[in-house]
N, C-alpha and C positions, 0 to 999 in steps of 0.2 A: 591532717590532710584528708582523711576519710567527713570528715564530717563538713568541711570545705568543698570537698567534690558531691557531699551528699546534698548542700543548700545550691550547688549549682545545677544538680539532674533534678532538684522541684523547681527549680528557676525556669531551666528548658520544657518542663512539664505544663508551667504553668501557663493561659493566653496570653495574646499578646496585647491585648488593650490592658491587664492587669499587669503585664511586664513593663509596659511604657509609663505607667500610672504610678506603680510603685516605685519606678527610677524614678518620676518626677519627683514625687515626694519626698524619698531619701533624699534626693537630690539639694531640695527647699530647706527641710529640715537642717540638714547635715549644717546647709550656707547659713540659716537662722539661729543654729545654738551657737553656732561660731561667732555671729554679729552679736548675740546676746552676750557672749561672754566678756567678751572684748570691751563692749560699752557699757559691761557690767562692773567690768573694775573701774574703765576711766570715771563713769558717776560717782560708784562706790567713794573711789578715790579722789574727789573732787570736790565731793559732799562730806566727807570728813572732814576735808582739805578746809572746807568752807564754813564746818562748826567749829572747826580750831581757830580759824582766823575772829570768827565771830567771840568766842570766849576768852579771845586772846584782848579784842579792840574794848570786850566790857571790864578785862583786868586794866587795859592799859586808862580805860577813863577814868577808874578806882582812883589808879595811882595818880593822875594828872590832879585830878579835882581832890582826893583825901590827900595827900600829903599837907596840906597847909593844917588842914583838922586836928592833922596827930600834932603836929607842934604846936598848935593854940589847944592843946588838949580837950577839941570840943571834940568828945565821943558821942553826943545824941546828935551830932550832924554826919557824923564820921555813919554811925550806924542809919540813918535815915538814907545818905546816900548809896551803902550797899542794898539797903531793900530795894530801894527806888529800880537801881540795876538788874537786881533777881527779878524783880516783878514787873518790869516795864515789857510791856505786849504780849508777843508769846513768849518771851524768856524764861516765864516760869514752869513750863513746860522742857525747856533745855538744861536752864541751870540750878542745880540741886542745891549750892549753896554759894557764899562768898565771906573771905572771913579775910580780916586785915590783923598783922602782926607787929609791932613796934621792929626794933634794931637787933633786941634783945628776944625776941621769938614769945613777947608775950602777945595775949591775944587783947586784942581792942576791941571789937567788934565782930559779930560773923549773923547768920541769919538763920541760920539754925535753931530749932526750938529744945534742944537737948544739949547736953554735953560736947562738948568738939570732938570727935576720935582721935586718939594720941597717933593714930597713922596721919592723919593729916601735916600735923604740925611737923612729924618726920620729913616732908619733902622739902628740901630746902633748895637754895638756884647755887647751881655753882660757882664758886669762885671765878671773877673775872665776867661772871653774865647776867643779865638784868631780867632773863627767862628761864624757865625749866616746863617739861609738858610731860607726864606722867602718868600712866596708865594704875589706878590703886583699887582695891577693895573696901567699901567701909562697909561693915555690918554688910558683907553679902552682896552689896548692892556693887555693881561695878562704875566707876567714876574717872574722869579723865578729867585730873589735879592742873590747871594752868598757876603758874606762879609767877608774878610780875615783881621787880624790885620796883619801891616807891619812893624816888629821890627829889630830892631837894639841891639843886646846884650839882657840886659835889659827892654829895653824903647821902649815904641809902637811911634813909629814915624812916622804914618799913617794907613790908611785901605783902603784896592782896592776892590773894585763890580764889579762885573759880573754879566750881566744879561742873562738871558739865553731864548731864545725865547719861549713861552710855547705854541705858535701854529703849532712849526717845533717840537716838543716832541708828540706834540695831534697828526703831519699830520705823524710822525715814528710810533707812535699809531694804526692807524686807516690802514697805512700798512698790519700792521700786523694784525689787525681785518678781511683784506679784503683774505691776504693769510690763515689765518682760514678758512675764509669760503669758501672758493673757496677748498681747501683740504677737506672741511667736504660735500661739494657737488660732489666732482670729486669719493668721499670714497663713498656717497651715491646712485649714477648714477652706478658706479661699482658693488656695493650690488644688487642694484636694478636688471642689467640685469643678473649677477649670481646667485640670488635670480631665478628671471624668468626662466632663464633656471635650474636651480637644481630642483623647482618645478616641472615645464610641466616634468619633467623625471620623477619626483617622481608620478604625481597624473597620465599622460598619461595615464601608466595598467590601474590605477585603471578607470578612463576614460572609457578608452577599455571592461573593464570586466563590467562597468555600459553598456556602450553601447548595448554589446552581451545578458549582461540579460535582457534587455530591449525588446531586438528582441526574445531571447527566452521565452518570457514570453506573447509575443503575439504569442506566435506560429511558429514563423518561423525558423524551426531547420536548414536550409540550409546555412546560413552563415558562413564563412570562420571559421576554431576553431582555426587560428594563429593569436597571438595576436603580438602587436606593431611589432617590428625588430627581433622577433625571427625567427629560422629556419622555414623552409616552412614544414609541415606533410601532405604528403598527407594519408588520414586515407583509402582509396581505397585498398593502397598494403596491408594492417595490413590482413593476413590473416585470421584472427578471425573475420573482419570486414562481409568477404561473409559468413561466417558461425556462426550466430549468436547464432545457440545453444553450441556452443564451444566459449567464450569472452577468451581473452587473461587471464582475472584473473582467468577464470575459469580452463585455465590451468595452470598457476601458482600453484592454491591451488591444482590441476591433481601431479603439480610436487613434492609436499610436502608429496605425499602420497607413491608413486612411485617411483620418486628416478632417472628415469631414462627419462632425456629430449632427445626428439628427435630431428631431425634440426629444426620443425617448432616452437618447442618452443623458439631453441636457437636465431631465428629471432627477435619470442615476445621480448626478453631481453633484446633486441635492440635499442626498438622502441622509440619513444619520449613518450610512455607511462610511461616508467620506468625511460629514462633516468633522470636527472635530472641538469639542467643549477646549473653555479654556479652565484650568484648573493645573493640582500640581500632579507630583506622578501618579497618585492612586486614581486620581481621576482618569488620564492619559489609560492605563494602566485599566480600568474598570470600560472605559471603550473599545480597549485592544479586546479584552476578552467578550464583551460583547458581543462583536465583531465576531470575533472566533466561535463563539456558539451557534450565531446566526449561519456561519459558514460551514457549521457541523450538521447544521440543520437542517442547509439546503443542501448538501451533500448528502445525508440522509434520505432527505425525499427523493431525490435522484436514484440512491440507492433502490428505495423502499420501489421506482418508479420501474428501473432497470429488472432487479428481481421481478416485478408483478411481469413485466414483457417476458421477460424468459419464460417464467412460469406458463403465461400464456402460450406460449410458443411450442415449450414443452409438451405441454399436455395436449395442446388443438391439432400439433403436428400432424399431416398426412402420414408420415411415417415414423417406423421405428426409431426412437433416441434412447440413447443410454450413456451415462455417464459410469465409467470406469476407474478404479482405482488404479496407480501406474505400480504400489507396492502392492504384488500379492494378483492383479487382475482379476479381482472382483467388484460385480455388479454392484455400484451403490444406488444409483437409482436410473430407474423405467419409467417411459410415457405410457401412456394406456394402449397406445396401437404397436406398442412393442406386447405388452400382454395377450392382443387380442391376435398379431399373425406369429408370433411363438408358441400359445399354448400355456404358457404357465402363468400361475397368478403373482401380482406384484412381489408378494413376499416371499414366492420361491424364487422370484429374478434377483431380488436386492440378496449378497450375498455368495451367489450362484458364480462359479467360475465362467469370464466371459468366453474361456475357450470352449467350453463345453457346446455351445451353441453352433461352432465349427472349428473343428477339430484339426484339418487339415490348413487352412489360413490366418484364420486369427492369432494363433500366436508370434507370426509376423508381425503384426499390429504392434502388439504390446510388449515385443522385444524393441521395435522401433524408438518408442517411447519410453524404456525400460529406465530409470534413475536420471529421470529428464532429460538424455541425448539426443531426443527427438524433438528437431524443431521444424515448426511450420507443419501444415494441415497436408496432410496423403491420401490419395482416392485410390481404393482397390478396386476393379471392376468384374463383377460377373465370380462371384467368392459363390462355393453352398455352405449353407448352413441348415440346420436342424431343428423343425418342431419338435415338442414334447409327444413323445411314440416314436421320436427316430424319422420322420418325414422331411425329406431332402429337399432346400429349394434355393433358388438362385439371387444373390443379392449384389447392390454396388453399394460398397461400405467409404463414406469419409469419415476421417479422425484426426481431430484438432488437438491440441494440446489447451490443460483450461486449469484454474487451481481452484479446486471444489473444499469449502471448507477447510480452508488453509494447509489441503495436501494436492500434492501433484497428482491430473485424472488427466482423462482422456473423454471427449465427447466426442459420442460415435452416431453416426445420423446412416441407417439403413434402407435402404430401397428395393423393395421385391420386384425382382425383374424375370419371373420365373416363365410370365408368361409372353413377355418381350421376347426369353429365350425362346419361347416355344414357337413365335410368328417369326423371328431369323430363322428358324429351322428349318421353318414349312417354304419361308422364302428362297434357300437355299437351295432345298430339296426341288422345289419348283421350275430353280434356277434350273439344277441338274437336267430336269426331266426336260426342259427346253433345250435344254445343249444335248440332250442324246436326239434329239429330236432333229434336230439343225445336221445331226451328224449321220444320220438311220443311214444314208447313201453309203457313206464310206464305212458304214457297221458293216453293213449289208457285202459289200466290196470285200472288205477284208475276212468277212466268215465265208462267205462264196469259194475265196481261195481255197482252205482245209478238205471244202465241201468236193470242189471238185478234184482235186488230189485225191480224195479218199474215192468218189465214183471211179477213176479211170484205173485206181490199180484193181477195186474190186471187178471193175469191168473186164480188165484185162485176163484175173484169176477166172469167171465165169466163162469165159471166151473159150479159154485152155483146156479147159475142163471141159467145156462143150464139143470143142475141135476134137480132144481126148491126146492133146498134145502135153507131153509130160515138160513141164517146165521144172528145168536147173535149178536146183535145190540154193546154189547161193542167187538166182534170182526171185525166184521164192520168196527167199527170206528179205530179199532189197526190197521187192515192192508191199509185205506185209509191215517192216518196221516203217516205210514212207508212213503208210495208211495209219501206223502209229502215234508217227510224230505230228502227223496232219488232224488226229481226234486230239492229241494236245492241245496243238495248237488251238484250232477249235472251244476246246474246254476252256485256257487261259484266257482266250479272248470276252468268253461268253463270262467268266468268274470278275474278271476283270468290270465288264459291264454292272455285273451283279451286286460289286463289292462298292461301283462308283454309283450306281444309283441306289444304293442303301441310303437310308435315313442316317445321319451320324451326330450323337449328341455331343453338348459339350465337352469332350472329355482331353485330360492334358493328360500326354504319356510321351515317353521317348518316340522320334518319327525321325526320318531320315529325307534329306532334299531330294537328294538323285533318285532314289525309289518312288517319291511322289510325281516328279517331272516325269518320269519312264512311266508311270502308270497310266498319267495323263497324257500322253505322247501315242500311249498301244492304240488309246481311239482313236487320236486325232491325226496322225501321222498321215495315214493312207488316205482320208482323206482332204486334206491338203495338197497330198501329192496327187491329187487326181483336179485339184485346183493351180496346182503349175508352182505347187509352193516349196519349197529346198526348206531345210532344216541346216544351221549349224551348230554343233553342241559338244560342248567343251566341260565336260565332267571330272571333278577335284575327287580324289581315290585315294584314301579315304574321308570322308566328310565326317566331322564329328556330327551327331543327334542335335536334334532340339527338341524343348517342352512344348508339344504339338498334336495334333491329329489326323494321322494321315491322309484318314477320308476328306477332310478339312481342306488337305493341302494340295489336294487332288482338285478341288475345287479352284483353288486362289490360281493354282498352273494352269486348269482350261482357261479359266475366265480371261487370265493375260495372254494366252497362246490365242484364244478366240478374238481378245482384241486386236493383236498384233496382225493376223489377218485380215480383220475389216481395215485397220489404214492402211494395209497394205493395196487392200484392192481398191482404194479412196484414189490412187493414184494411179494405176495401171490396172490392166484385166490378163485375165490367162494367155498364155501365147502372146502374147505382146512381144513384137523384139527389139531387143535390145534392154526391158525392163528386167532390174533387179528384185524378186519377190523371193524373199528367203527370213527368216525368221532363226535369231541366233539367241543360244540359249548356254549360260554359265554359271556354272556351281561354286563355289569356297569358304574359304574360311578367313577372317583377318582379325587380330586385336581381341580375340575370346567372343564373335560374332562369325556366326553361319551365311552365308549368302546367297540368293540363285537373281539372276537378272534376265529378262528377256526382253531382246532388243529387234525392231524389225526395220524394214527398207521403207516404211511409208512416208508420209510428209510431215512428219513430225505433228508436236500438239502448242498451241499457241498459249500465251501466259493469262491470255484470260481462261483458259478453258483446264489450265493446270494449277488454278485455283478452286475449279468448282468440280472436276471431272470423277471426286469421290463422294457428291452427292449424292446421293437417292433420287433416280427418273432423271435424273441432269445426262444429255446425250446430244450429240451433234449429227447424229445419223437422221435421215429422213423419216416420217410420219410412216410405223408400219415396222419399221426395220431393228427398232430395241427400245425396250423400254429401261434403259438406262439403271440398273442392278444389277448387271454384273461386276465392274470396277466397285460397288457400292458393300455391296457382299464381301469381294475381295480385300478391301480395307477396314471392315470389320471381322473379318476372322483372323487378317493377321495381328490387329489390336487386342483380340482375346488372346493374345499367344504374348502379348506384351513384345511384338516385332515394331517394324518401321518399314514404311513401303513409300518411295521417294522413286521418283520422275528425274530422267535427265535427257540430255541429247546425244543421240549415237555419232560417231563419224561417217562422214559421208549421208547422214538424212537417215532421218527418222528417230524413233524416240526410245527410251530404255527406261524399262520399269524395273526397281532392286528391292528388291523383298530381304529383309534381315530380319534375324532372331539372335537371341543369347545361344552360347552353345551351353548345352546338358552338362551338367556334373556328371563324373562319372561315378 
C-alpha cells in the first residue's frame, strides 16, 4: 500500500501534459500487448495448424502415389518419389526427412543420408487409425514425426513419415514475434509523438494562464493579455479603456436600461471582450480569463487612478487631513498643512495619539467610531485643539469612517476657524455695544433712580444737621440703610452693565436660563417700560443648567427681547389704546431639554421671512434701522452650544421664538 500511495503522490506531483501523455501511452500500450498477444497465439496457432496440414498432404501423397511401388517392388521409384516430395520448392527447408516402411516396419526407402534413428521407427499409428503426429527428438534436433498409413483397398501395405523441421516452424515463429513488435512499437512511437503534440495543445492555455497568474500575482499587470495563437487585442483602442469610469460592462448594463445604443457602444460589441472564439473548453476557458485580467487591469488602473486623486487631494488640501487608526487612535498618516498649522513634523504626527492634539473633544471622536459602531460621517463644530508648545486654537473637525490598509480609520478633515472665532466675537461684542447704545435712555433712567434716592436721604441728613435738629435714631438708621440699599442697587446695575458689555470667549461651562433672562431683563426692563411695554414672565424653579455661556446668553435674550419689541412697535406705538404691547417670557424643562421662549403681541413673521430671518444682514426693517445681526448672532451662539432655536406662532398674534439646549449632567 505504501509504495502504491507512493507512485500516486509522484503521479500528483507530476505535470499535466506529462500526466495525460503517460495515461495515453499506458493506455496504447496496455490495448497493443493485449492485441499482440491474442493474435499471437491465433497465427501462432494457425501456422502450426498450417505446417501440419501441409506435412500431413505430402504424407498423404506418399501414400497415394507409393503404395503401388511397394507392391511392384520398384524401390528406385518408391525412393525418387520421396525426394521428389522433400525437395519440391521450399519444402526442403520444412521437411527434414521422409522415409516409407513395408507392413512389417521394414524400411524401403527414406532420404536421409545416414542411418534412420531407431526413434523414428519407434512411432507407429495406432490401432484402428491411418495417422499419428508426434512431437520427437532425433539427434537433438527437435522434429514433428507425421505418420500416414499406406493402403491398398483393404490392406495397410505400409506407412510414410514426414518429418517436419521444428526449428524452420520456431525461426516462422519468431518472424512473426519480431513483426509484432516492431508493429506494436512503430503504433507506440506514433502514440507517443501524437500524444505529445495533442497534449502541449491541450495544457499550453493552461501553461499560459499559469504563467500570467504567476506574473499577476506578483504584481506585474503589464504583460501582454493575448494568450497562445489567438488574435492580437490591443486593449488601448477599447474606448472604455481611457475612461475608466464608463468600463464597457458598465455600458452594457447603460444598454439594458436605455434601450438605445450609440456608436460607441455598438464598437464595445465588438470587442474581443464580448466576442467569443469558437473552440472547446480550454479555449472557452483561456477567454474567461483573459477577460478576467483585462478586468483586473482596468480595475487596477482605476485603482492606481482613485489613489493618485486621493493622494492629490490629500496632500494639495487647504486643510488639515489626517487619517486615524480606530484601534488604539493613532495618527497614521498627515497632509502637509496638518504639519504646517500643528507644529509638528510628519514623523512626530504619524504615530502620535490623536487625542493629544485636543484633549478635551477628540476623544469623542474616536469613541464614536471605537470597533466600527460609528456609522456615517459627524461634524463637530468650533473643537480647540493644540499646537506643538501648548497653543490653543479653534477648529470644525469632520470624521468619516474609511478602511485604510485593510484596517478600520477614520479620516478626519480640520478647519482652523480661530479667527472666524475671533470676527464672531468682535461682532458680538459690537452687537452689545450697539444694544447698550440703543438702551443709554433707560440706563440712564434706571441709575438716576439709586442716584436720587441716595441725594434726598443725604439731603435730608445735611438739612438736620444744619437746622441742628436731632433726628430719631430709628429714622437715622431708615434713611442711611435706604442710601444703602440704593448704592447697591446702583452698583448691581453698573456691574451688571460691565459684565454684559465684557468681551466673552468661547467658553462652555455650566449657565443657567433664568439667571441669563434676569440679567438681560435688569437693562432692558425699565426701558421698555418707559416704551409702554409690560413684560410677562413665567419662570420654572428649579431649572436644571446647560453647557453654556452666560455672557453669551445674555446676548441671545437681548437680541430676542430687542426683537420682540421692534414687531411689537411694527404694529402699534406707545400709548395707543386699546393695543396689546407686552412681551412674554418662559423658562423649562422637557424630555432632558432646557427651554426659554419669548413670545410678543406683534404681527407675527411671514413664511418667506421665517426662512431667511437667521441670515446675516437679512432684515425687514427700513434703511437706517438694523443691519440685520442680531437674530444672526443669535442663531449662532446657540449653535455653539449645540441648542436649537425654532420660530412659532403665539395665540392671539404674533410670534414666539424657543431657544433649547441639552440639560447638563450633573
Amino acid at each position: 500500500m505504501s509504495r502504491m500511495h507512493g507512485i500516486k503522490d509522484r503521479f500528483h506531483r507530476i505535470a499535466l501534459r506529462n500526466k495525460l501523455m503517460a495515461s495515453m501511452l499506458l493506455a496504447v500500450m496496455f490495448i497493443s500487448v493485449a492485441i499482440a498477444f491474442v493474435a499471437r497465439g491465433i497465427l501462432v496457432t494457425s501456422l502450426t495448424s498450417e505446417l501440419e496440414m501441409r506435412g500431413s498432404a505430402i504424407a498423404h501423397s506418399v501414400a497415394e502415389r507409393g503404395g503401388s511401388y511397394i507392391l511392384d517392388h520398384k524401390m528406385p521409384q518408391l525412393l525418387a518419389l520421396i525426394f521428389d516430395e522433400a525437395r519440391l520448392q521450399q519444402r526442403k527447408h520444412l521437411v527434414s526427412y521422409i522415409f516409407v516402411e513395408d507392413q512389417n516396419s521394414r524400411v524401403l526407402a527414406h532420404t536421409m543420408t545416414r542411418r534412420l534413428p531407431s526413434i523414428l521407427l519407434a512411432h507407429k499409428i495406432p490401432a484402428g487409425s491411418n495417422k499419428s503426429v508426434k512431437k520427437l527428438s532425433v539427434e537433438g534436433e527437435p522434429v514433428l514425426d507425421i505418420a500416414v498409413a499406406i493402403n491398398e483397398g483393404l490392406y495397410r501395405v505400409g506407412v510414410v513419415h514426414v518429418g517436419l523441421n521444428q526449428k524452420h516452424i520456431d525461426s516462422l515463429v519468431g518472424k512473426l514475434r519480431t513483426a509484432f513488435l516492431g508493429f506494436i512499437s512503430l503504433v507506440i512511437i506514433i502514440t507517443a509523438f501524437l500524444s505529445s503534440w495533442v497534449t502541449s495543445n491541450i495544457t499550453q492555455p493552461v501553461a499560459d494562464l499559469t504563467r500570467i497568474a504567476d506574473q499577476i500575482s506578483r504584481g506585474n499587470f503589464d504583460i501582454p493579455s493575448t494568450l497562445g495563437s489567438q488574435d492580437d487585442w490591443d486593449t488601448s483602442q477599447c474606448p472604455a479603456y481611457h475612461d475608466t469610469d464608463l468600463p464597457c460592462w458598465h455600458l452594457d448594463q447603460s444598454l439594458g436600461r436605455e434601450g438605445n445604443p450609440r456608436p460607441l457602444h455598438r464598437t464595445c460589441a465588438k470587442c474581443m471582450f464580448y466576442r467569443k472564439r469558437e473552440g472547446d473548453e480550454v479555449v472557452q476557458l483561456t477567454d474567461a480569463f483573459r477577460n478576467m485580467v483585462w478586468s483586473i487591469k482596468l480595475y487596477r488602473h482605476r485603482l492606481r487612478e482613485s489613489e493618485e486623486k486621493y493622494r492629490s487631494l490629500f496632500d494639495s488640501g487647504p486643510d488639515p487631513i489626517f487619517v486615524v487608526g480606530c484601534e488604539g487612535g493613532r495618527i497614521k498618516d498627515a497632509n502637509p498643512r496638518a504639519v504646517e498649522l500643528y507644529g509638528y513634523s510628519r514623523r512626530e504626527l504619524v504615530g502620535m495619539p490623536f487625542v493629544s492634539l485636543g484633549p478635551e473633544h477628540n476623544t469623542q471622536c474616536l469613541e464614536y467610531f471605537h470597533d466600527g459602531e460609528g456609522h456615517g460621517c459627524v461634524y463637530y463644530p468650533k473643537l480647540m485643539h493644540y499646537k506643538k508648545g501648548g497653543k490653543p486654537f479653534f477648529v470644525n473637525m469632520h470624521a468619516c469612517p474609511i478602511s485604510y490598509r485593510g484596517h478600520h480609520a477614520i479620516i478626519i478633515a480640520v478647519a482652523d476657524i480661530t479667527e472666524v472665532i475671533e470676527k464672531d466675537a468682535q461682532v458680538i461684542q459690537a452687537g452689545k455695544m450697539k444694544s447698550l447704545g440703543e438702551m443709554s435712555a433707560g440706563i440712564a433712567h434706571e441709575i438716576n433712580q439709586p442716584l436720587n434716592a441716595i441725594k434726598m436721604g443725604s439731603e435730608f441728613l445735611c438739612m438736620m444737621s444744619e437746622q441742628g435738629v436731632a433726628v430719631p435714631k430709628a429714622e437715622y438708621e431708615e434713611v442711611v440703610r435706604e442710601i444703602s440699599v440704593q448704592v447697591d442697587r446702583a452698583s448691581e446695575i453698573i456691574n451688571t452693565l460691565r459684565a454684559f458689555g465684557r468681551k466673552s470667549d468661547l467658553i462652555a461651562e455650566k449657565a443657567d436660563l433664568n439667571r441669563a433672562v434676569r440679567a438681560a431683563l435688569s437693562i432692558l426692563k425699565r426701558q421698555f417700560e418707559l416704551d409702554d411695554i409690560r413684560f410677562g414672565l413665567e419662570f420654572t424653579e428649579p431649572l436644571a443648567s446647560v453647557v453654556a455661556h452666560e455672557n453669551r446668553l445674555q446676548q441671545v435674550f437681548f437680541n430676542l427681547v430687542t426683537n420682540a419689541r421692534d414687531a411689537i412697535d411694527d404694529v402699534s406705538r406707545p400709548g395707543q389704546e386699546g393695543a396689546e404691547r407686552t412681551i412674554f417670557i418662559r423658562t423649562g424643562q422637557e424630555h432632558g431639554h432646557v427651554f426659554a421662549e419669548v413670545a410678543d403681541s406683534g404681527g407675527g413673521i411671514s413664511e418667506e421671512a421665517r426662512s431667511r430671518i437667521f441670515e446675516p444682514f437679512y432684515t425687514t426693517k427700513e434703511t437706517g434701522q438694523g443691519m440685520g445681526l442680531g437674530l444672526a448672532i443669535t442663531y449662532g451662539i446657540v449653535k455653539d452650544y449645540g441648542g436649537t432655536i425654532d420660530i412659532g406662532d403665539r395665540k392671539g398674534g404674533g410670534a414666539v421664538f424657543r431657544v433649547e439646549f441639552p440639560a447638563a449632567d450633573k
